[in-house]
C-alpha positions as CSV (number, residue, x, y, z in Angstrom):
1,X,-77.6,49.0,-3.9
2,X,-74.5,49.5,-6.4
3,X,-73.3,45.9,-7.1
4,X,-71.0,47.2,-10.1
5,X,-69.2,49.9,-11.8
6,X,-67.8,49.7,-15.4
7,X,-64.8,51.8,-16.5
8,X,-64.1,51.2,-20.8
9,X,-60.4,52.2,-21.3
10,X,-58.5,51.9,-24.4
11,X,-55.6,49.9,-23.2
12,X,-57.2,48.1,-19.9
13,X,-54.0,47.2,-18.4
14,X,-52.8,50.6,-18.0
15,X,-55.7,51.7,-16.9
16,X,-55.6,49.1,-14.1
17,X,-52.1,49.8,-13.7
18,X,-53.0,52.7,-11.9
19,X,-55.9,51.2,-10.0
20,X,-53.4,48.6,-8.9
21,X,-50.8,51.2,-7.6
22,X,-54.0,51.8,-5.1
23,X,-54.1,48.6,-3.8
24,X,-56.3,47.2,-6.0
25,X,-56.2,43.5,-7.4
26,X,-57.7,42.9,-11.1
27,X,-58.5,39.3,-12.7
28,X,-58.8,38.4,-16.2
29,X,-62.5,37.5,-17.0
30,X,-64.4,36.6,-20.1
31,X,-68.9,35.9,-20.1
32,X,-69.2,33.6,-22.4
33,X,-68.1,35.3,-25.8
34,X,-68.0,38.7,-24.4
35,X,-65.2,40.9,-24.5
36,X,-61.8,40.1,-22.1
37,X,-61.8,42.3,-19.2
38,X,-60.6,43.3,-16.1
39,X,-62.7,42.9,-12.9
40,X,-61.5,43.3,-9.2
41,X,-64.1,42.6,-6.5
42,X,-64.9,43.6,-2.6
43,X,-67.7,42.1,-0.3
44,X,-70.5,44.4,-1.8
45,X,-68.9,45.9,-5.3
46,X,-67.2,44.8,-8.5
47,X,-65.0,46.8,-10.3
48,X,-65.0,46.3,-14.0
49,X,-62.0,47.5,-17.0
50,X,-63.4,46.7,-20.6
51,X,-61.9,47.6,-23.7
52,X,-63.9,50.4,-25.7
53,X,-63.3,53.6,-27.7
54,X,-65.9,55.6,-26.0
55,X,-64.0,56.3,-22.6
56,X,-65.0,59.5,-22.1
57,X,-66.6,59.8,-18.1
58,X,-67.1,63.3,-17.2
59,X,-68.6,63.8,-14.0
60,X,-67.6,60.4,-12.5
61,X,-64.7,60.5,-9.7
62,X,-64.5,57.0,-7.9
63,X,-62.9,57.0,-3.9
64,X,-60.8,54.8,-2.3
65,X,-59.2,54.4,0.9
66,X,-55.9,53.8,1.5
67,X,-53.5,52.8,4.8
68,X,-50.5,54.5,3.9
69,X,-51.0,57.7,2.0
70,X,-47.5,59.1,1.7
71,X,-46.5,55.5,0.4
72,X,-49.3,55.3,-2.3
73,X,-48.5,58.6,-3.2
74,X,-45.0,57.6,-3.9
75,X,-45.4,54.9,-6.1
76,X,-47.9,56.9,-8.2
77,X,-45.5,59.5,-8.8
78,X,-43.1,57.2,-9.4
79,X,-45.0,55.8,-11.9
80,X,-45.7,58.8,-14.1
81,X,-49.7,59.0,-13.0
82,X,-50.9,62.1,-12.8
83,X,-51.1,64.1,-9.5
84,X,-54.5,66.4,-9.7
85,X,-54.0,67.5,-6.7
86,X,-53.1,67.5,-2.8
87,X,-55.9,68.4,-0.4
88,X,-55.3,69.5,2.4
89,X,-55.9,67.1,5.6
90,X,-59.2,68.2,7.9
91,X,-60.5,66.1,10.7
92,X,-57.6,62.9,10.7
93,X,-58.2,62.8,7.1
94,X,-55.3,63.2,4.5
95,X,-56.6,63.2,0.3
96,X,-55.4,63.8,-3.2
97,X,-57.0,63.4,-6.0
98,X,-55.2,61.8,-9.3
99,X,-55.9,60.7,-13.0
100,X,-56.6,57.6,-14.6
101,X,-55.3,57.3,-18.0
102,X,-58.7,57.8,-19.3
103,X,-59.0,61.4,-17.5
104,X,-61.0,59.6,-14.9
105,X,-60.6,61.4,-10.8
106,X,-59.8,58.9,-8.2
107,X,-60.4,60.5,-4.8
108,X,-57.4,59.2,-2.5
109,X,-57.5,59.1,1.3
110,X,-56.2,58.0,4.6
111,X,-58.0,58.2,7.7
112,X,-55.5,58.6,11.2
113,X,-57.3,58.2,14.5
C-alpha cells in the first residue's frame, strides 16, 4: 500500500497553490532538521511539497476527485494554471487534465449519478 507521494517544486507554495485550487489543504511541516515542506493528508495517503532543484517527473500524473467540476475549473482558469485539456465526459464522468507549475498532469474529475 502507497502511504505517500513526494512532489519537489522550486517554489512549494505555488506549486500548492494549484493543489489547493483542487480542494486540497497543505500544512507546514519540518522532521527534525529536515527541510520545511508542505504536506496535506487523507485517511490512507500523504501528500508531500519539498523544495528541490531536480523537479522534473515525467511519466507521473496524480488524480483527484472533485464535487463541482465546472467550479474548480473556474478558479483554475482564473488563476492562470494551465488547462491541458477537456475530456470529454463518458459514463457520469466529466475530466480535464491540468499542469502543475512543475509540468506535473493532475487528472480532474467529477462523478454524476
Amino acid at each position: 500500500m502507497i502511504t505517500f507521494v513526494t512532489f519537489f517544486a522550486q517554489d512549494i507554495e505555488r506549486t500548492a497553490k494549484v493543489y489547493r485550487l483542487l480542494g486540497l489543504d497543505f500544512l507546514s511541516e519540518q522532521h527534525g532538521t529536515g527541510p520545511l515542506h508542505l504536506a496535506c493528508a487523507s485517511e490512507s495517503l500523504v501528500l508531500e511539497i519539498y523544495p528541490g532543484e531536480d523537479v522534473a517527473s515525467p511519466g507521473v500524473m496524480v488524480g483527484l476527485h472533485v464535487a463541482d467540476l465546472d467550479h474548480v475549473r473556474a478558479k483554475v482558469l482564473e488563476a492562470g494554471v494551465p488547462l491541458s485539456r477537456d475530456i470529454d465526459p463518458v459514463a457520469g464522468m466529466r475530466r480535464m487534465i491540468v499542469n502543475d507549475p512543475e509540468g506535473r498532469k493532475i487528472f480532474v474529475r467529477e462523478h454524476r449519478e
